[in-house]
N, C-alpha and C positions, 0 to 999 in steps of 0.2 A: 445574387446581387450583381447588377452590370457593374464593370470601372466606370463608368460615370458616377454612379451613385453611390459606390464606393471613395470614390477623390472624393466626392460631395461631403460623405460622412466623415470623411478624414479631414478634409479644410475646418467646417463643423470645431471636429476635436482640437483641431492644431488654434481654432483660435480661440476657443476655453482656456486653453491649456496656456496658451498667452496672456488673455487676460488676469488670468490667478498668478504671474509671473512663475510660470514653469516652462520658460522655452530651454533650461538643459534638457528636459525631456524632450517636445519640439525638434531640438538639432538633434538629436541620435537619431531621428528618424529622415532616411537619406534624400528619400524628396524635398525636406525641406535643408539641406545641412548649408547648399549655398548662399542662403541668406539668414545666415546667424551673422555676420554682420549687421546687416537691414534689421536684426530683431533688435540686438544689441542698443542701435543707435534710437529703433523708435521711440515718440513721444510720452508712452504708455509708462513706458520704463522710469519716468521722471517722479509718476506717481506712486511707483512699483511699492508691496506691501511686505518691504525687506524685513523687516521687525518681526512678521510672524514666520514661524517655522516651517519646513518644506514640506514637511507630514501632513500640517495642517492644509495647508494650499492645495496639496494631493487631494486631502479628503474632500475637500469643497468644491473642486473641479468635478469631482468622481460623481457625486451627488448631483450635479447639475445636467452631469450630461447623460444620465437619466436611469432607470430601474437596472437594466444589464450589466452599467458597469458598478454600479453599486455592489450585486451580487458581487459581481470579479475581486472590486478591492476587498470583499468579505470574506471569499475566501483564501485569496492573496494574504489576510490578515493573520490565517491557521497556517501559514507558510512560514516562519521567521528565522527558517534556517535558507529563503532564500531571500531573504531583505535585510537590509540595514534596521536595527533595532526603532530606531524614531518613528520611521514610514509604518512598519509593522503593528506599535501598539497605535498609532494613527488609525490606522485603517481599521481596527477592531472597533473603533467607535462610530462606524459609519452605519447613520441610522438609513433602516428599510421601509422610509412611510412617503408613500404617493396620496393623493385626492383619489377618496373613494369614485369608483362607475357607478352610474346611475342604478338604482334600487331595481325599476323595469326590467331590463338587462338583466340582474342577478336573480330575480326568479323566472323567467324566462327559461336562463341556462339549468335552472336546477329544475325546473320542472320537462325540461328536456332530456337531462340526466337522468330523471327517476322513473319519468314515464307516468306521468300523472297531473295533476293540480296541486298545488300546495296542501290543500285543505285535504289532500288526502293523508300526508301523510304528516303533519301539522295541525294543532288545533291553534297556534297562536305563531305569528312569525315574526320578527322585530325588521322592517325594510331600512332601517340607520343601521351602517355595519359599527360593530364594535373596534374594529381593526382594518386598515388596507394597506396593505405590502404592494410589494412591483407586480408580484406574481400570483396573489390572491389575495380576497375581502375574509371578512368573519362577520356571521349573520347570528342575533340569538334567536333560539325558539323554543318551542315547549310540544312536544309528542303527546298523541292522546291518553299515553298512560301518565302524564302529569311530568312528566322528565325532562327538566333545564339539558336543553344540547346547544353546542355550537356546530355551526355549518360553516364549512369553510367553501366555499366557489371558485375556480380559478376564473382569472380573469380574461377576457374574451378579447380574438385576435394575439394573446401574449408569445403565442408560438412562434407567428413567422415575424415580431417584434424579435426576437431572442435568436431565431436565425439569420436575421439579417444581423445582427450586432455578432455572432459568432463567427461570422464569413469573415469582419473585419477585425477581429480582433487576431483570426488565424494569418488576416494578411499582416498586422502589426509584428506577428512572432516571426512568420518568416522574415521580412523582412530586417527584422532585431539578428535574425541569424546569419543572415546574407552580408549587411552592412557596421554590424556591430559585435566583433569579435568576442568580444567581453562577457557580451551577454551570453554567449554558449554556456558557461557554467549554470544561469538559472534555468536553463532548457526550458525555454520559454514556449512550444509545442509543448513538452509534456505539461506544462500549467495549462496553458488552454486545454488538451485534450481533456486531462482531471477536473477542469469547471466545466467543459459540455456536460460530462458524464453527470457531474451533480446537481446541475439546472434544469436536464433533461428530467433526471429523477421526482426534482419539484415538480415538474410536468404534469405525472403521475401520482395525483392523490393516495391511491392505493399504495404505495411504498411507504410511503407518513404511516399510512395506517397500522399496515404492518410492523414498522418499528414499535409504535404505541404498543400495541399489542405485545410486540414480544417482551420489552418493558416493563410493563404492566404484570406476567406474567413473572419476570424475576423477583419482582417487588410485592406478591400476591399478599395481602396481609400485614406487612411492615408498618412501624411505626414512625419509620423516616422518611417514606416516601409513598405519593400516590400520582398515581398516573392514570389519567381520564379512560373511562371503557369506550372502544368503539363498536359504533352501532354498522355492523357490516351489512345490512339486509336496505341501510340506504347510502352506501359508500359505493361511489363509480370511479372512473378516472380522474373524472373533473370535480368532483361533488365530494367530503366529506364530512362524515356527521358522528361528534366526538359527544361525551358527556362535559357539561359547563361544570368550570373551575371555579371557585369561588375561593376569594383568600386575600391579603393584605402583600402590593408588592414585594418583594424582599428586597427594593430600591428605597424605597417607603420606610426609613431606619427610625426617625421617629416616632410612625404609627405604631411599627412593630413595640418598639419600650411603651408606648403609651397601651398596649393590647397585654401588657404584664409576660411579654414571653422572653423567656433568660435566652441573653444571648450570646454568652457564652457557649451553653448548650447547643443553642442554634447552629453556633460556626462549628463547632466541633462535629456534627452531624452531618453535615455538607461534607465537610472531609470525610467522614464511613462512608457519602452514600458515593463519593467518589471512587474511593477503594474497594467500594462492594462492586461496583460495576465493572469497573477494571479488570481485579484480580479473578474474584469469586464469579463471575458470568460471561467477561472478556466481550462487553456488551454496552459501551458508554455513549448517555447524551453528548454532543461534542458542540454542543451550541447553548451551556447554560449562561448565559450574561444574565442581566437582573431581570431583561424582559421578556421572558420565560418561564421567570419561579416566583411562585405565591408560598404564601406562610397559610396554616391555619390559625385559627384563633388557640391549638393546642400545640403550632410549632412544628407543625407535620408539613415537610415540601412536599408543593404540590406542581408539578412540572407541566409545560405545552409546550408547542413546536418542536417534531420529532423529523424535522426534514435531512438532519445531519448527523450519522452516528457515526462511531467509527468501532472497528475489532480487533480483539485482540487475540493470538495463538496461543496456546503454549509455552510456544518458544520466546513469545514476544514478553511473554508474564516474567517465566525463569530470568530472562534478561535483565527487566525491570525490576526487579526484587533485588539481587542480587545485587546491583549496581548501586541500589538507595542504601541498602543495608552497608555496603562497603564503603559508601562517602563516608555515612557517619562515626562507622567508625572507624573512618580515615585512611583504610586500605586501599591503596589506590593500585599496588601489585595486583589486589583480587580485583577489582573494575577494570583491570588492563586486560587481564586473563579473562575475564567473563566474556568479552568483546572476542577474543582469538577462540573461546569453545565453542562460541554461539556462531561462530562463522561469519559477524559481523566487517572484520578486519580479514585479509588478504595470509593465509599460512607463514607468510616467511615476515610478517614483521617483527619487526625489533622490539620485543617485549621493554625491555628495557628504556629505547628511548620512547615507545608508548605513555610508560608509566611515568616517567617526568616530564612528559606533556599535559599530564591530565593532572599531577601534583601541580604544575606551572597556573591550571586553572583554578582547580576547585580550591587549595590554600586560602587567598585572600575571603574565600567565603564565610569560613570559621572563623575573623577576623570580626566578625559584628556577632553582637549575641542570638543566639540559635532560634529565640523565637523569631528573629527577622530574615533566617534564611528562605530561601527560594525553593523548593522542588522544581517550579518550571524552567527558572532560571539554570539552575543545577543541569538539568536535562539539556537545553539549548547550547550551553557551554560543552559539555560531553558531545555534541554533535558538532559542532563546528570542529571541536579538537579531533576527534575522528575522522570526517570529513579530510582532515589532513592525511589519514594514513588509508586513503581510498575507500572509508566505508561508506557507502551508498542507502543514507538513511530513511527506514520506509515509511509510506507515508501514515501510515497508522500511529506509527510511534512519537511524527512528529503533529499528529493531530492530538492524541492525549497531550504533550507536552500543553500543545494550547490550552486545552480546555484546565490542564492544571494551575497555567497563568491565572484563568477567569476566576477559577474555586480559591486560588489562595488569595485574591484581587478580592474579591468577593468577603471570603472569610473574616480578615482583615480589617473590610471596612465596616462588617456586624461586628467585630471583638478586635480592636487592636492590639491585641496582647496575645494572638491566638499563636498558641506553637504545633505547628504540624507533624512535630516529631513525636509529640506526644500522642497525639492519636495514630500517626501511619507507624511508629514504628512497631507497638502490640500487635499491628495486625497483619503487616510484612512477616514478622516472627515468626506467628502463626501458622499463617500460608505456606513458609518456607519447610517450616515443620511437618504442616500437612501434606505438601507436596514433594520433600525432595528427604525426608528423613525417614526412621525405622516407621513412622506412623503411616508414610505415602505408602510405602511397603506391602502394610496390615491393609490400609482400606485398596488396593487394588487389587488387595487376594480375597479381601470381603466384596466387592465388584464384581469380582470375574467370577468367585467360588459358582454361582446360580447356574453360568453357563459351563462349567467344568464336570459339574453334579449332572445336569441336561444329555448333557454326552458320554456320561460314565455307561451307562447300557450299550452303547455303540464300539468302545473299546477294544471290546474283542474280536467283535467284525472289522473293527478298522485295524487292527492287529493282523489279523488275517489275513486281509486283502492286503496290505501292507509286505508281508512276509511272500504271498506270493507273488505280487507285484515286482519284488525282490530277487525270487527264484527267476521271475520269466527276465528282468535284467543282465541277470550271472549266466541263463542260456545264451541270449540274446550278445552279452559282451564276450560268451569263449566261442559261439560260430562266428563273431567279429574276429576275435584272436587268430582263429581258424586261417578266415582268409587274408588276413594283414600277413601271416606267415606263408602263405602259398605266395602271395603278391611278393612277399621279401625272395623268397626261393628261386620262381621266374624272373625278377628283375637279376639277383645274382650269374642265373643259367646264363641269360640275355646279354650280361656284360661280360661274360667267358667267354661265348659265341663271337659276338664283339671285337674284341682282343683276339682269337684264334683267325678272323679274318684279317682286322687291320696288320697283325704279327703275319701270315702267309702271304699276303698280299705284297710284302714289303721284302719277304727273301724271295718271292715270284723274279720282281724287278731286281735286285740284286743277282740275281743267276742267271737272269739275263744279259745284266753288266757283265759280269765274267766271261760268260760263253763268247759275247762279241768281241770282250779282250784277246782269247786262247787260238792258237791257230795250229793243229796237227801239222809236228814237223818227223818226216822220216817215218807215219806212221806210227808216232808215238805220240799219245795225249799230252798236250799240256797243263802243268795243273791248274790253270784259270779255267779250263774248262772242265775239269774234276770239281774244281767249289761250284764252276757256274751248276753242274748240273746235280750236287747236293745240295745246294741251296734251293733249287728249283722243287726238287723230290719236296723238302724238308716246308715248301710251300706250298705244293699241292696238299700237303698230309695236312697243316695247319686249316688250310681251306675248308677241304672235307669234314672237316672236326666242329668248325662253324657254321657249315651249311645247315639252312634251317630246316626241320622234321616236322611232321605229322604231329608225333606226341609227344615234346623234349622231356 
């Protein structure tokens, strides 16, 4: 993108962003900071829409000024450990709907995709999309073996749309970095960098797919959850083709009670399928809001759009476990300590005032009755407090936190009586159990036992080769020994020889001093020149003794 057309898209933005009455944002940005007076005093201001919230103005702005930044405030919105709480759940409601592209257009691209005609590989196609996003439509169709799919198309030209809006949004960061001190803490390069990476992925059909997929394969059979098959033999980059979902919003709370499905059950199920994903496969949808998840008529979620997952370690599970189990039961010693094993926190902090920082938080929680506590909230608050003692929270952990906002947002508004503790804490227990107690023990010696049996015939050869490997070592380190001692022996001769020169050298010139002192009187020696010239002997001798030889 030239600066020209870059100032263009930024005037563009600065006067959105005015009319919605957000010029604090506006003046932070140093092109314009000399006329925040001039903004202050204009006309516009008189009508300004003081009454609504600044979250809200955000969102409205964001929405208008078109599909890219939509995405940004979206996932700006999984950030909330680097936003002000208002702007954050703002932003999470920021819907992703453009006017569908012309029908022509969309079978065009797909039958460029596939390399054929529709009718090949379609007996029925629906040209009205069910769906259009910034980034893609949703077509239904029907395959000639009878099979409801949805086809997803990306949308045409959305590339160097989405490049040109990432050019400026990277001039926006630096700049926030250059002229807005402040802002360093949100390292507003690494946000941008972390939404290239995720918009690009959209890019990319085949990554959706592949998440479904793997998905799909956790959930193989489950009663809680289904996840559409993809048909990979007509999935390209730009083209994919899922099995159609059929179900009853899970927005839809009315329909749902009027379909007889309990919904208590319902929310409590949401919550397994959240902790199955989590703990159990380290493998979560990270983008369930309501327009996403259908019910069946037997209460079985049924999930789309797989463009955002996020993972979890090991290390990141043991963290999490550990930390929920110890809010509740109020240990905040062992949630200090979990944070200093797991390497989250810096070696040398102060245990201690750690843990009445995190007492200073989580307290007032316990305060309201426990069906009304937070998980996600719980988790935000432990990162902020952290954050104070330089932990550097990653971004995985802080994208669960989100999506447990949405599940327990969610849960709540199918069963407002739902308590999370009720369902997460049996199966925290569990896990804990399985993983970190005598039982993780037994099943990772029942795991490994196959490949220990596997290698039992090998034993003895590796025994073998082992021991001699061993011997050629013990040769190998005493012909080392060997010459580290010769080397010791030589360097010793070498600093004798040494000393035998500097020591001759030095009564040399001393017996010369004397000799020149002593003057034969009456044909009697003087004794200056008796020392001069045993000193001299007694230098030569020294000499001789340090001269070097053939083979010391």
């Amino acid at each position: 993108m030239t600066r020209w057309r870059q100032l263009a898209r930024l005037l563009r933005i600065t006067r959105v962003f005015v009319r919605h009455d957000l010029d604090e944002f506006v003046t932070a940005i140093h092109l314009f900071r000399p006329y925040r007076l001039l903004l202050r005093l204009a006309p516009w201001r008189l009508f300004a829409r003081r009454n609504i919230p600044r979250g809200v103005r955000l969102r409205e702005a964001l929405e208008e000024l078109g599909p890219v930044f939509v995405k940004f405030g979206q996932m700006l919105s999984t950030r909330p450990d680097l936003l002000p709480e208002d702007i954050a759940n703002e932003l999470a409601k920021l819907q992703d709907r453009v006017p569908p592209f012309a029908a022509e257009e969309s079978v065009r691209l797909i039958e460029q995709a596939l390399g054929g005609k529709l009718e090949t590989w379609f007996s029925e196609f629906n040209r009205e999309p069910i769906a259009s996003a910034s980034v893609a439509q949703v077509h239904i169709a029907v395959l000639h073996d009878g099979a409801e799919v949805a086809v997803k198309v990306l949308r045409p030209g959305i590339e160097s749309v989405i490049e040109r809006d990432l050019e400026l949004l990277y001039l926006l960061a630096r700049l926030a970095l250059r002229y807005a001190p402040q802002a360093r803490r949100f390292r507003p390069d690494e946000v941008v960098d972390e939404f290239s990476k995720t918009i690009h992925d959209e890019l990319d059909l085949r990554v959706e797919s592949a998440n479904a997929s793997r998905l799909r394969a956790n959930f193989e059979g489950s009663r809680l959850l289904h996840v559409p098959k993809v048909y990979w033999d007509l999935t390209r980059r730009t083209v994919m083709v899922l099995e159609r979902i059929h179900g009853i919003p899970i927005g839809n709370v009315e329909g749902l009670k009027a379909a007889g499905i309990d919904m208590r059950m319902l929310a409590h199920n949401g919550v397994e399928i959240f902790f199955t994903q989590a703990f159990r496969d380290g493998f979560f949808h990270a983008d369930m809001h309501p327009g996403n998840i259908f019910v069946s008529p037997e209460g079985q979620y049924r999930a789309v759009d797989f463009g955002i997952m996020g993972t979890l370690g090991e290390k990141d599970k043991r963290y999490l476990a550990e930390n929920f189990l110890a809010f509740f039961n109020r240990d905040y010693h062992a949630v200090a300590d979990s944070h200093l094993r797991a390497g989250w926190v810096a070696p040398g902090t102060n245990l201690v005032e750690f843990e009445a920082a995190i007492r200073t938080v989580c307290e007032p929680v316990f305060a309201r009755p426990i069906k009304e506590i937070s998980f996600g909230r719980f988790l935000l608050h432990l990162f902020q407090t952290a954050r104070r003692f330089n932990m550097e929270v990653q971004p995985q952990l802080v994208l669960l936190q989100k999506t447990l906002f949405n599940i327990e947002g969610l849960g709540r508004r199918l069963y407002p009586d739902l308590d999370l503790w009720e369902t997460a804490k049996p199966y925290l227990e569990r896990w804990m159990s399985e993983h970190m107690g005598p039982r993780a023990f037994l099943n990772s010696l029942r795991r490994e036992f196959p490949k220990w049996w596997a290698m039992l015939p090998e034993i003895p050869s590796l025994v073998h080769e082992g021991l001699r490997r061993a011997g050629q070592t013990d040769a190998a380190q005493e012909a080392q020994t060997r010459e580290l001692e010769e080397l010791r022996r030589q360097l010793r001769h070498q600093q004798r020889r040494l000393y035998f020169a500097v020591a001759g050298s030095g009564l040399l010139i001393a017996g010369a001093v004397f000799l020149g002192m002593g003057m034969p009187v009456s044909g009697v020696w003087a004794w200056e020149q008796v020392a001069g010239w045993g000193l001299a002997a007694a230098g030569v001798f020294l000499l001789l003794r340090g001269w070097p030889r053939r083979n010391p």
